[in-house]
C-alpha positions in Angstrom: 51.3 40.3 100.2 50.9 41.5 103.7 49.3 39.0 106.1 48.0 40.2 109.2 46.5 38.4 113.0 43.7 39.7 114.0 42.9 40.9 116.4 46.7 42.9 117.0 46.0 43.7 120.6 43.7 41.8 123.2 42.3 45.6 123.8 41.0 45.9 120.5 38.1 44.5 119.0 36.5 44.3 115.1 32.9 45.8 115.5 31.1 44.0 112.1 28.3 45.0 110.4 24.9 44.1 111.7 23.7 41.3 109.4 27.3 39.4 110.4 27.4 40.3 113.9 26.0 36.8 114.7 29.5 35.7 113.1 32.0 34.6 115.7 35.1 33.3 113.9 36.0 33.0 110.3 40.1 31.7 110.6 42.2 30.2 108.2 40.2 31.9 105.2 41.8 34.1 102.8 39.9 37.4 102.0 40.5 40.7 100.7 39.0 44.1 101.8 40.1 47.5 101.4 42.1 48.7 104.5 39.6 52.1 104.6 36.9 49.8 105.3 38.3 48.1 108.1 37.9 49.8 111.5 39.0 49.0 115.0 37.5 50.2 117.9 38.7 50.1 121.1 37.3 48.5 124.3 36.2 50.6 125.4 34.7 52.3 122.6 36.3 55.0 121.2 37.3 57.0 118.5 37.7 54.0 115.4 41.1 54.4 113.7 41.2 54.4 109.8 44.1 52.0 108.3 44.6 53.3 105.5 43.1 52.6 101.4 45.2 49.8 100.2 44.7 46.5 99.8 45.1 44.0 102.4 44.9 39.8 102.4 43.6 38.6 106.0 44.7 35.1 106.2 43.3 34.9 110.1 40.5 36.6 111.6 38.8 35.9 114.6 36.4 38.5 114.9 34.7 39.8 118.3 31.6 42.1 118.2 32.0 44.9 120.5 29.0 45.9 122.7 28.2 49.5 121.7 25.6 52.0 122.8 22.5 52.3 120.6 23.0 55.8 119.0 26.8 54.5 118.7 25.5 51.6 116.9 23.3 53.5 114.8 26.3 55.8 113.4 28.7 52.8 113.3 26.5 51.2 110.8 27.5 54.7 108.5 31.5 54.3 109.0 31.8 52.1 105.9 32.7 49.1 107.4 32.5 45.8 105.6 30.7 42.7 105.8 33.5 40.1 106.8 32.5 37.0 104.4 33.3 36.1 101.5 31.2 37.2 98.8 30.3 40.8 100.0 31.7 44.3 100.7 30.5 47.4 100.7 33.8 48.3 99.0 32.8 45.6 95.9 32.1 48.7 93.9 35.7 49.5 93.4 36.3 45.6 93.1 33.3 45.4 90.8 34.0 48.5 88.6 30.7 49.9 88.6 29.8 53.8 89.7 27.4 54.9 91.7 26.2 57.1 94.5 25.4 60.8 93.4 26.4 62.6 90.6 28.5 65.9 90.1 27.0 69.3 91.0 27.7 72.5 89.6 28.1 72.8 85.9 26.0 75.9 83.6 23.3 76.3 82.5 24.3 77.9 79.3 25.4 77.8 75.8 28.7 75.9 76.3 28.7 74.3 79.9 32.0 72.8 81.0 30.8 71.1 84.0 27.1 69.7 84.1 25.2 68.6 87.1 24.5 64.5 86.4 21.2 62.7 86.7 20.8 61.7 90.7 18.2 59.1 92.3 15.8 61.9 92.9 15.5 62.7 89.0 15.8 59.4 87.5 13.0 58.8 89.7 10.6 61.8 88.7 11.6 61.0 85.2 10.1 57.3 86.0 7.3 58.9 87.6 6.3 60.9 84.6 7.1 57.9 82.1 4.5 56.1 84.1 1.7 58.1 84.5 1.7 59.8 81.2 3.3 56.9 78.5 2.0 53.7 80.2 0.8 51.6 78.4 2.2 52.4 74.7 3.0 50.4 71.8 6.4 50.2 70.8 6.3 51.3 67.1 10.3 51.9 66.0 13.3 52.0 67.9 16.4 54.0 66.4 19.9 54.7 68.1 21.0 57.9 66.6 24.1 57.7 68.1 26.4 55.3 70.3 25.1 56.2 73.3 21.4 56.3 73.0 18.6 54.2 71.7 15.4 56.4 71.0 11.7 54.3 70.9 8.8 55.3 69.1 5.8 55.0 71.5 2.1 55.4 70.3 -0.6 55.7 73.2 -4.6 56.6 71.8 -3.5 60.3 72.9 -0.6 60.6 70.7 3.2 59.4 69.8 6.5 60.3 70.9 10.1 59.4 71.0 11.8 58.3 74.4 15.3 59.0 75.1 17.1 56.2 76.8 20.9 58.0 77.2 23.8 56.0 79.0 25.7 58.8 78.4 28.5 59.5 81.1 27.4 62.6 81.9 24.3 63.1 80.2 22.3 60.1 80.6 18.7 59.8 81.1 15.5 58.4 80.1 13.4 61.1 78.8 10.7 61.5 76.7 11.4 64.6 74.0 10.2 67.5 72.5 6.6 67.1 70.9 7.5 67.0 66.8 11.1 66.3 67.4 12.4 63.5 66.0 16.5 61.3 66.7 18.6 62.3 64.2 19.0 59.7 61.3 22.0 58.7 59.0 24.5 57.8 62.0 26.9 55.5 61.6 25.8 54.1 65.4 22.3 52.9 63.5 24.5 49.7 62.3 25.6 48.8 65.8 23.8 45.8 66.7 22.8 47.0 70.0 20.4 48.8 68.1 18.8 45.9 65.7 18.3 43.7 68.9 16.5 45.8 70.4 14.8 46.6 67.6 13.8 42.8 67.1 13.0 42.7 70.3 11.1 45.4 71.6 9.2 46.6 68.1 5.6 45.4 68.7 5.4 45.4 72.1 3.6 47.6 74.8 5.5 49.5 77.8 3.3 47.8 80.4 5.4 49.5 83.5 8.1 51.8 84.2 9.9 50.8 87.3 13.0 50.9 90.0 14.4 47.9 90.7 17.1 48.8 93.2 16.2 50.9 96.3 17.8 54.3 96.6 19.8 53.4 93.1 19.9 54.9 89.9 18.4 51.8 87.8 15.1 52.3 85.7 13.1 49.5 84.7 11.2 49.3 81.2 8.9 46.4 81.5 7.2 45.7 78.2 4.7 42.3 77.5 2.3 42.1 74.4 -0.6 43.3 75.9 -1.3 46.0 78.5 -1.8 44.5 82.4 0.4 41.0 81.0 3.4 40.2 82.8 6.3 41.4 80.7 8.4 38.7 77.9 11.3 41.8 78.1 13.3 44.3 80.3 15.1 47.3 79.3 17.4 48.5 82.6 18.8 52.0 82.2 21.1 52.1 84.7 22.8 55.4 85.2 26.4 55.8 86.9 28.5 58.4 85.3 31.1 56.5 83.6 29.9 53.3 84.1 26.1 53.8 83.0 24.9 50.8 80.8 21.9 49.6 78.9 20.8 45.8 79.4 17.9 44.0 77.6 17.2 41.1 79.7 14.0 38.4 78.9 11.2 37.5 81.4 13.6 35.0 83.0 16.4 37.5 83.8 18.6 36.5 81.2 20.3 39.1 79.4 20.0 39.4 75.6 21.7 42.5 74.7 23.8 45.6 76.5 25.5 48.5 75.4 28.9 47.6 77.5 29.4 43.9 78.9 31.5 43.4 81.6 33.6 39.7 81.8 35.7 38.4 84.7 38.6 40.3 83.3 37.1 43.3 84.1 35.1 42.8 87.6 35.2 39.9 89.6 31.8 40.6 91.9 29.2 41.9 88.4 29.3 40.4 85.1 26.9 41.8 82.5 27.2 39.3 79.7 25.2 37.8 76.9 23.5 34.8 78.7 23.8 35.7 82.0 21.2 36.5 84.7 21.0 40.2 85.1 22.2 41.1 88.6 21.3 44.8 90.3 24.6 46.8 90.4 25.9 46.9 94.0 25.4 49.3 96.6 28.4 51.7 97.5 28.8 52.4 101.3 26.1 54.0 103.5 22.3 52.8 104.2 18.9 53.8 103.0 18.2 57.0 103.9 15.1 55.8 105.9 17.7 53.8 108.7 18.0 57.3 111.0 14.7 57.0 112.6 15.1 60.0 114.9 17.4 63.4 114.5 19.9 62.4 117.0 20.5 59.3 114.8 20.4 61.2 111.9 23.0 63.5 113.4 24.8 61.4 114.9 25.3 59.6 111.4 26.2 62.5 109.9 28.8 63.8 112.2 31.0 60.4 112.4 30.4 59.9 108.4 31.9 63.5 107.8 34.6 62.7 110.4 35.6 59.1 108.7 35.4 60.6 104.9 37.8 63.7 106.3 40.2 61.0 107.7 40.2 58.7 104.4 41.0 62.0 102.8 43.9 62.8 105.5 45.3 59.6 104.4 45.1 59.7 101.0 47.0 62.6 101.0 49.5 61.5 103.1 50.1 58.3 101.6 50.6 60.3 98.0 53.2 62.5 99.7 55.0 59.7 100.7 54.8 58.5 97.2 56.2 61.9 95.8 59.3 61.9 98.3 60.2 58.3 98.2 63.6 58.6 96.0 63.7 56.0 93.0 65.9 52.7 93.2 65.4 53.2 97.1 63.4 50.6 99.2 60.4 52.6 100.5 60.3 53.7 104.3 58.2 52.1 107.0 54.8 53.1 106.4 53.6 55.5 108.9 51.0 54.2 111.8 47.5 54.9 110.6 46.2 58.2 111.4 43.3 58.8 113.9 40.2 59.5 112.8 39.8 63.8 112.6 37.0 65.5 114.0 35.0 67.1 111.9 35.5 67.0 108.2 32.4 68.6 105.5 29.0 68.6 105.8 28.4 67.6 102.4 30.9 64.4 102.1 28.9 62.9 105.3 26.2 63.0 102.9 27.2 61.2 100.7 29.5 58.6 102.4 26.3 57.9 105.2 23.3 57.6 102.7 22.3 55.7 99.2 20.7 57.6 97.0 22.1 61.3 97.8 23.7 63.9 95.6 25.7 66.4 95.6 23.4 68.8 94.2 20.5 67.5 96.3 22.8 68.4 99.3 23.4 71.7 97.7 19.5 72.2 97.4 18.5 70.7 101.0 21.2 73.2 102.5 20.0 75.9 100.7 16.7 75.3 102.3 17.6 75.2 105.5 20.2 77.7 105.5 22.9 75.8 105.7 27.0 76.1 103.7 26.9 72.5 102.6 31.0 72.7 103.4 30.5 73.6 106.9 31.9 71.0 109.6 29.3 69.0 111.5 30.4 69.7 114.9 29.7 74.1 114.2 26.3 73.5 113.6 24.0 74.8 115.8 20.4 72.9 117.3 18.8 75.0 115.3 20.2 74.6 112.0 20.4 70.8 112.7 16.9 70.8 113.3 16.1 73.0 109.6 18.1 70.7 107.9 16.3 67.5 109.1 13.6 69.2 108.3 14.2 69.6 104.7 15.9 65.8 104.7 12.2 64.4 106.0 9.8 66.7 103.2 12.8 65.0 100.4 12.0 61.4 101.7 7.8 62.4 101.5 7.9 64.1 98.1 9.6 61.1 96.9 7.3 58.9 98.3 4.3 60.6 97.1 5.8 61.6 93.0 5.3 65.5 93.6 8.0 66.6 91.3 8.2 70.3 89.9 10.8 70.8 87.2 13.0 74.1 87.6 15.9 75.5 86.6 18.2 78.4 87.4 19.8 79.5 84.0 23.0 81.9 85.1 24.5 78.9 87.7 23.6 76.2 85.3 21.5 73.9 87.7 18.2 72.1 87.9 15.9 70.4 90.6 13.3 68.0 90.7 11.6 69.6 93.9 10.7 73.5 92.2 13.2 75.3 94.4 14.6 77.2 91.7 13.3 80.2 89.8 12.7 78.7 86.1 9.8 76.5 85.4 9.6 73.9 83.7 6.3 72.3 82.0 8.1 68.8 82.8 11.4 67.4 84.1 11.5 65.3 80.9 11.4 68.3 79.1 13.8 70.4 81.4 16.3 67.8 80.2 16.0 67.5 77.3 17.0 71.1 76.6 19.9 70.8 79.6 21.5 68.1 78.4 20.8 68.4 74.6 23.6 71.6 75.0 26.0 69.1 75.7 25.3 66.9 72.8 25.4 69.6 70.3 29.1 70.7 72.5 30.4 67.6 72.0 29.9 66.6 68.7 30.5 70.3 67.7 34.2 69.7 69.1 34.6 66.1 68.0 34.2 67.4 64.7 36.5 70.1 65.2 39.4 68.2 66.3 39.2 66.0 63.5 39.4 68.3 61.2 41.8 70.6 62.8 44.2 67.3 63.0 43.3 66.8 59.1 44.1 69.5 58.1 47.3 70.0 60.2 48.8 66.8 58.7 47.9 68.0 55.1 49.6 71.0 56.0 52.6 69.4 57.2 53.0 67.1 53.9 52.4 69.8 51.6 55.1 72.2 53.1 57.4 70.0 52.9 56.7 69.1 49.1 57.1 73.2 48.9 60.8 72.5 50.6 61.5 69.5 48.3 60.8 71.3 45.0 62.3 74.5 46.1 65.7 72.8 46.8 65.3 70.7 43.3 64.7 74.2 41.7 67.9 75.5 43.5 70.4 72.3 42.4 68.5 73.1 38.9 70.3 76.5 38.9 73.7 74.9 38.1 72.8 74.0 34.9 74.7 76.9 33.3 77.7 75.9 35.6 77.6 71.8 34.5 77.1 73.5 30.7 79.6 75.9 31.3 82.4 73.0 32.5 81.6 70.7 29.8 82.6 73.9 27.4 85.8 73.8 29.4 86.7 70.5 28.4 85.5 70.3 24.8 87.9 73.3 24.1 90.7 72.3 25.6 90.8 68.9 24.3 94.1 68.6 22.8 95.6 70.1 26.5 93.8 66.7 28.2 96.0 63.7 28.3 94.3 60.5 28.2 94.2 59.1 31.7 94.3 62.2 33.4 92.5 62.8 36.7 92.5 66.6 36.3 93.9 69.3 34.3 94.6 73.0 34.0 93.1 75.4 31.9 91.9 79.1 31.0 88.8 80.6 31.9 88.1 82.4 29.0 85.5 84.7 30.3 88.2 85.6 33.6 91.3 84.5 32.3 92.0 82.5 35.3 93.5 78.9 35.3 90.5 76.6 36.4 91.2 73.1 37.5 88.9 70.7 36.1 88.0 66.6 37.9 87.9 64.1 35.0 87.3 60.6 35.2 90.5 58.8 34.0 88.9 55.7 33.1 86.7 57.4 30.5 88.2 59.7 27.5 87.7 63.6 27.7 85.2 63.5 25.3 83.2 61.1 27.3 83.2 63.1 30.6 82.0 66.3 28.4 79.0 64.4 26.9 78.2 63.4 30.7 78.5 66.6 31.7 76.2 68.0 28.7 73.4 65.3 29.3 73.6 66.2 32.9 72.8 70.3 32.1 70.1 68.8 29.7 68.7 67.3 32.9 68.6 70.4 34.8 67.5 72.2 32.3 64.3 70.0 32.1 63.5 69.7 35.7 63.1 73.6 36.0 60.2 73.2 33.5 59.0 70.4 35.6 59.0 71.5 39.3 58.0 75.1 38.7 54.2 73.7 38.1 54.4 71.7 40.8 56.2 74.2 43.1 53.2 76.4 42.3 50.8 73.7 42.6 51.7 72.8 45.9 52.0 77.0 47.6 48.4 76.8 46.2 47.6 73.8 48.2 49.5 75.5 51.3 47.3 78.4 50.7 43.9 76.6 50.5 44.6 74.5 53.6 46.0 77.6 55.3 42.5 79.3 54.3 40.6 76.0 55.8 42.7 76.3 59.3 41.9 79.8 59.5 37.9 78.8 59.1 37.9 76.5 61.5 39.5 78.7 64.2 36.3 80.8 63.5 34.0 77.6 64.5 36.4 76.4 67.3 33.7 76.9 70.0 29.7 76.5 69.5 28.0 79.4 70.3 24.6 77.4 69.6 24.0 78.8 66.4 23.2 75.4 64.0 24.9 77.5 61.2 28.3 76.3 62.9 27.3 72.9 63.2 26.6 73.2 59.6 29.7 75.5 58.7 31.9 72.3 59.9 29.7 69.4 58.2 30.7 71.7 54.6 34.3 71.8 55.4 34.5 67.9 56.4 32.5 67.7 52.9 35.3 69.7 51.4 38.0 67.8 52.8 36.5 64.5 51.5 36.0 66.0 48.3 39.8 67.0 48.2 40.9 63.4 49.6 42.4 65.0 52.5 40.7 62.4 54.5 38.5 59.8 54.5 34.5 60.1 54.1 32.8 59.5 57.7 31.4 56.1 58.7 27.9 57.8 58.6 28.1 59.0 55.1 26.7 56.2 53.1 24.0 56.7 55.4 23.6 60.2 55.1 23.9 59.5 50.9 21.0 56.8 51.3 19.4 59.7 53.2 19.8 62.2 50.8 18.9 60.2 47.6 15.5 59.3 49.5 14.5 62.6 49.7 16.0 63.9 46.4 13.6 61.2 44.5 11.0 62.3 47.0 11.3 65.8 45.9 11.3 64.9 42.1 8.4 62.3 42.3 6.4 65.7 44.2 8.1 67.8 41.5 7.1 65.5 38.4 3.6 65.4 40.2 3.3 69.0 40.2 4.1 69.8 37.3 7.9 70.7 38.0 10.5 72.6 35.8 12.8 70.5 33.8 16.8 69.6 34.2 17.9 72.4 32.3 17.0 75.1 35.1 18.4 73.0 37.8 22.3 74.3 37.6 20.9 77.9 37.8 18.0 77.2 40.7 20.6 75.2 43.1 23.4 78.5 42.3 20.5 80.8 43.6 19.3 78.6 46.4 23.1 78.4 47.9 22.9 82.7 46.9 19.8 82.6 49.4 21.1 80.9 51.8 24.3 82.7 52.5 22.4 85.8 52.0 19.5 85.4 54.1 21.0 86.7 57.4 21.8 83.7 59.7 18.0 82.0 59.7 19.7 78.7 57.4 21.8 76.4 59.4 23.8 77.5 56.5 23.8 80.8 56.3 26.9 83.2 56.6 27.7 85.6 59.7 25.7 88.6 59.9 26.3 92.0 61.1 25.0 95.3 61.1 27.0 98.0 60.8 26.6 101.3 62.8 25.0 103.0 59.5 23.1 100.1 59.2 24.3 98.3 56.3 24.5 94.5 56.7 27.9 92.8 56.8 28.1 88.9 55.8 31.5 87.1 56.6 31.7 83.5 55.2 32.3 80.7 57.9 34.4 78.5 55.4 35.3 78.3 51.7 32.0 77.1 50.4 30.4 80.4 51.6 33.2 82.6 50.6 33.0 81.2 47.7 28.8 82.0 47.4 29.6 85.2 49.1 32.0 86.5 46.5 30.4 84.7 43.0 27.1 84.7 44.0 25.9 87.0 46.7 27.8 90.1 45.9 26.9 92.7 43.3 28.7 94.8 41.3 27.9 97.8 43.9 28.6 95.7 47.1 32.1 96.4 48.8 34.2 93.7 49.2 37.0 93.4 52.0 39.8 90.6 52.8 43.1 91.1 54.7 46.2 91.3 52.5 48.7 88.6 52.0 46.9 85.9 54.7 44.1 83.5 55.0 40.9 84.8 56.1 37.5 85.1 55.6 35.8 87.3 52.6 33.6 90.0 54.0 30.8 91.7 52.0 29.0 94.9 52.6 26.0 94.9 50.8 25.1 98.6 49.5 22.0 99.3 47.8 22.3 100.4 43.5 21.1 103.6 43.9 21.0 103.9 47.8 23.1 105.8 50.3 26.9 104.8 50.2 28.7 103.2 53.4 30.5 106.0 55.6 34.2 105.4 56.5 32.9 104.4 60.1 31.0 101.5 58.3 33.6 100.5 56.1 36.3 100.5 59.0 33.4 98.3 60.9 33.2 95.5 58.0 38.1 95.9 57.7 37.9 95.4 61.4 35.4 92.0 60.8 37.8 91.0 58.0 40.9 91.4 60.1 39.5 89.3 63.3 38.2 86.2 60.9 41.7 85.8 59.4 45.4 84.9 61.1 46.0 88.2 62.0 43.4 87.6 64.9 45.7 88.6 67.3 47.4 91.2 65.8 46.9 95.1 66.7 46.2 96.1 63.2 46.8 94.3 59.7 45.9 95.6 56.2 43.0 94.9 54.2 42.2 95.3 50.9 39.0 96.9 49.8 37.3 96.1 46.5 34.2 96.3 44.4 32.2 92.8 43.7 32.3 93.7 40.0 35.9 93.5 40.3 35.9 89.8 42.4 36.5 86.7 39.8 36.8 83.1 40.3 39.8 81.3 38.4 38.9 78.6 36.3 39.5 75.5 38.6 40.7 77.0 41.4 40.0 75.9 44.8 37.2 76.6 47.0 37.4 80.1 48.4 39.9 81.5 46.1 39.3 84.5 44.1 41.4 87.1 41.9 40.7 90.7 42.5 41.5 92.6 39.4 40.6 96.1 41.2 41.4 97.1 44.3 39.1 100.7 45.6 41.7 101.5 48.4 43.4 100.0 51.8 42.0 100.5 55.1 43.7 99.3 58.4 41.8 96.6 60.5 42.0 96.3 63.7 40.6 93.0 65.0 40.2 94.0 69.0 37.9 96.3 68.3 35.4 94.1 65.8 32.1 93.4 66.6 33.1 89.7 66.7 35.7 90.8 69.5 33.1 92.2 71.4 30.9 89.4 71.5 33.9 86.8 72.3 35.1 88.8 74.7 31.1 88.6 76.7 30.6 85.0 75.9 34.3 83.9 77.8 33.1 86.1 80.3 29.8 84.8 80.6 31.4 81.2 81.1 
């Protein structure tokens, strides 16, 4: 612990924060405060001096408020500097653990985003705004939380009903109403959380009476609900979004909280706690003041330029201070630390931003500077009169549109971005609805490669284990190869048993098949005749475990080869292209695994049974009311359902992968067992041509031709090998073989496993080449496109 005097010089002074200049002297008190936050300047005033990031303890302070000029004072108030007491800093977010400021620009708009621009004040607050005027008041009628970071309400108002979304997602959280029709998805394993029944209890009943936010310039919405429309509300539901840090808290009319999605102890933050029982406290402002402080543009210049400057020196000595991490040799006592770097000139337009005001982005600086003409990463100081003058310009109409709720939803589809304020060339009929279909991409990503991953880890263990039970039973089946030798030995000793001496350890005899003495071990504690019977029972025993491990030599390749097939599906799903049939593809082959004990059935699937048996006795009470068929035709109608569904050309979330081939003949390749196994038994017909690369795991590949219709030209059948070749492990090969057959000539093996098939025919070998598939193609475009 480091214990500093302060002041160090006479010539310096501590300039404090306006609401504790009146402070005079606080000695002999222990605080702590983050060196970046403390700032001398010098007397006169000059250019403040940053000390640094770490930690300090002050044990004696006798602080002495400089006299500054007014537009000095005015930007001073931006440089981050604390409040010198004892139970507030503007630092307490870092001490607190809670996020906040702006979110993350950038991100795209598009299939698979990697980086997604986050929910700022300015949106949270039109979503609020559009809440309010369109579902205030409404009657709370169910409350679901389809997964573990959402809780969706039912509302009913006398023009409708709808679901909201309240998300406290890290990136994609929100509070949003969604689609007309569209309902949360049920059967989750989140729905037994108890986050979910509280609120339930709670809310269920009630009316949204107001839609509020509590905390100036902060991303906190307030859902006020009482039991009658213009009562003061019994309940409070704050969203408050913060990137990794965003939380959900139901709190009663007293401020006491009842429920939240994460709760924070004294372990974890010593300013906040967010605990059952507690009063619900606002989360606390990061450095910088309301935008509304700079009254005039000098001030608001002047803010900016010193904010920039002071986040360009924190950065200077971050990055010093890890360098002299990096070249401080281990079991060495560290060197003197450095003396604290003055404060650069100049630094990035955009980090001013968002070190001098609450409530700013960076995408909103992205959007004012666009506006005004400005490179958001220019330095302060280059800016001309002009340009400062466009860009203040731009800050002011932000501040009045906010003031006065004129939002217009946009988008701009190729950079993957969105505003509030219609300065981008997609409409949108709301925001609510604008993100719902931004950030619903990223919730169909992420489960998509969840998902994935598990099973690609399940089925790389199961792999593992059963390789090396192939390994085990092939060495047992080579020591069981020296059963003729053991046999052989024994032979040795029965004939020569009036050679052996009793008590011998060895003895010499003739080979009769070479002729050539041999030397045989015996046990001399045991008669001849003993160690020849051990030696017989001991052949016996070899004998017998050959008939024994073949089977399950051969039953475990199969199992190699079945789980090799699986591994080579799910390389074909790795990435969502935002077709459902992948999100589909992977529930089957999790089905599969559970159904072949290769892992454990998911936490959701007794819900997702209860589900199903709901509506399967809702489809037989409506079947038994209209006069349904009977059992006996149900085998046969399920076989062709699954026929159609792999058949019908991508439109089931089911449905295999459809081509069309340059004579345009359609092409289906099967996404995972279950569908090559409907694709080969069920789909094709006796005409169809059947294609699968030799001697690996892949996909089965049909190309449907017509009975009586023209047949497929080599070009077509070289476009269907080529499909074959790329859905299999010879992905990255140049060229593999692939065998070409009839569907007459496809059969299913009585209990084999799912996808495996005998081909009793082949028609011919072609060579496939899987760069130049169709499926090539359009990977090769959507990497680009990302």
């Amino acid at each position: 612990m480091k214990q500093l005097v302060w002041p160090p010089s006479p010539s310096a002074r501590i300039w404090l924060a306006p609401s504790v200049a009146s402070a005079s002297s606080l000695s002999n008190t222990r605080y702590r405060a983050w060196k970046e936050d403390w700032w001398l300047i010098r007397n006169p005033p000059s250019t403040p001096i940053a000390l640094g990031r770490t930690a300090t303890y002050v044990t004696s302070l006798t602080p002495q408020p400089a006299t500054l000029p007014a537009n000095r004072a005015a930007a001073a108030s931006m440089y981050g500097l604390v409040e010198i007491n004892a139970t507030s800093s503007n630092r307490s977010q870092h001490i607190a653990g809670q996020g906040g400021g702006g979110g993350n620009s950038g991100g795209r708009l598009v299939t698979a985003p990697t980086r997604l621009q986050a929910v700022d004040y300015s949106t949270l607050a039109a979503c609020c705004a559009e809440l309010r005027s369109g579902w205030v008041p409404a009657k709370v009628e169910q409350v679901v939380m389809p997964d573990k970071t959402s809780l969706c309400l039912r509302l009913r108002t006398p023009g409708g009903q709808g679901w909201l979304r309240i998300s406290w997602h890290p990136t994609a959280g929100r509070v949003t109403m969604m689609a007309p029709g569209s309902v949360p998805e049920r059967g989750n394993a989140s729905e037994l959380y108890s986050l979910g029944e509280q609120v339930r209890e709670a809310l269920c009943g009630l009316v949204l009476v107001d839609v509020g936010m509590p905390a100036p310039w902060e991303r906190v919405a307030d859902l006020q609900f009482g039991v009658r429309p213009g009562e003061s509300p019994t309940h409070h539901l704050y969203c408050e979004v913060m990137a990794r840090y965003s939380n959900v808290i139901l709190s009663g009319a007293d401020g006491g909280v009842l429920a939240a999605a994460y709760q924070v102890g004294g372990m974890m933050s010593s300013y906040r706690q967010v605990q059952v029982g507690r009063t619900y406290s606002l989360p606390p402002q990061l450095y910088g003041v309301p935008p509304t402080a700079a009254a005039s543009l000098e001030q608001w210049r002047d803010t900016l330029v010193g904010a920039a400057a002071l986040a360009a020196a924190s950065a200077a000595a971050r990055q010093q201070q890890q360098k002299q991490l990096k070249t401080n040799a281990p079991g060495k006592p560290p060197p003197p630390p450095p003396p604290p770097p003055a404060l650069t000139v100049g630094g990035r337009l955009v980090e001013g931003f968002l070190r001098a005001f609450h409530g700013v982005s960076p995408a909103l600086v992205d959007e004012l500077c666009g506006a005004a003409g400005v490179s958001p990463d220019v330095s302060p100081d280059s800016m001309t009169p002009t340009q400062w003058e466009a860009l203040y310009s731009h800050w002011m109409t932000w501040q009045e549109r906010l003031r006065s709720g004129k939002f217009a939803a946009t988008s701009d589809p190729p950079t993957g971005k969105y505003s509030v304020f219609g300065s981008l060339p997609c409409r949108h009929a709301s925001v609510h609805e604008m993100l719902e279909e931004y950030y619903g991409v990223l919730a169909a990503v992420e489960a998509h490669a969840q998902l994935h991953g598990r099973l690609l880890a399940t089925v790389a263990a199961a792999l593992k284990k059963a390789r090396g039970k192939v390994r085990a039973f092939e060495q047992q089946l080579t020591d069981s190869g020296r059963s003729e030798e053991v046999q052989r030995l024994a032979d040795l000793i029965t004939a020569n048993l009036y050679r052996i001496s009793a008590g011998s350890a060895t003895t010499v005899v003739e080979d009769w098949e070479t002729g050539q003495p041999v030397t045989l071990e015996l046990d001399p504690t045991k008669p001849p005749v003993a160690t020849a019977e051990m030696l017989y029972r001991k052949a016996r025993k070899l004998r017998r475990a050959v008939d024994a491990v073949q089977p399950l030599l051969d039953e475990a390749r199969a199992e190699v080869a079945y789980l090799e097939d699986v591994e080579v599906g799910l390389a074909g799903l790795k990435l969502w292209t935002g077709d459902a049939a992948d999100a589909a593809a992977l529930r089957e082959v999790q089905d599969e695994l559970v159904a072949g004990k290769y892992m454990k059935p998911p936490p959701d699937a007794a819900l997702a049974q209860k589900t199903a048996a709901r509506a399967s006795k809702a489809a037989a009470r409506a079947a038994s009311k209209g006069g349904g068929g009977s059992k006996k035709g149900t085998k046969g109608a399920a076989a062709e359902a699954a026929a159609a569904i792999a058949a019908d050309g991508g439109q089931n979330t089911a449905s295999a992968r459809r081509y069309l081939s340059p004579g345009g003949f359609t092409v289906l390749v099967g996404r995972n067992n279950k569908q090559n196994d409907v694709l080969s038994t069920q789909v094709a017909q006796d005409d169809d041509l059947w294609f699968h690369v030799r001697g690996m795991p892949g996909s089965h590949t049909l190309l449907r031709v017509s009975r009586g219709g023209p047949e497929p030209t080599d070009v077509d059948v070289q476009f269907a090998a080529d499909l074959a070749a790329f859905f299999s492990r010879a992905r990255d090969s140049l060229k593999v073989d692939v065998i070409v057959s009839r569907g007459a000539w496809v059969r299913k093996p009585r209990g084999a496993k799912p996808g495996a098939v005998m081909v009793t025919k082949e028609l011919k070998n072609a060579v496939g080449r899987p760069g130049n598939s169709a499926a090539a193609t359009n990977a090769a475009s959507s990497e680009g496109r990302q």
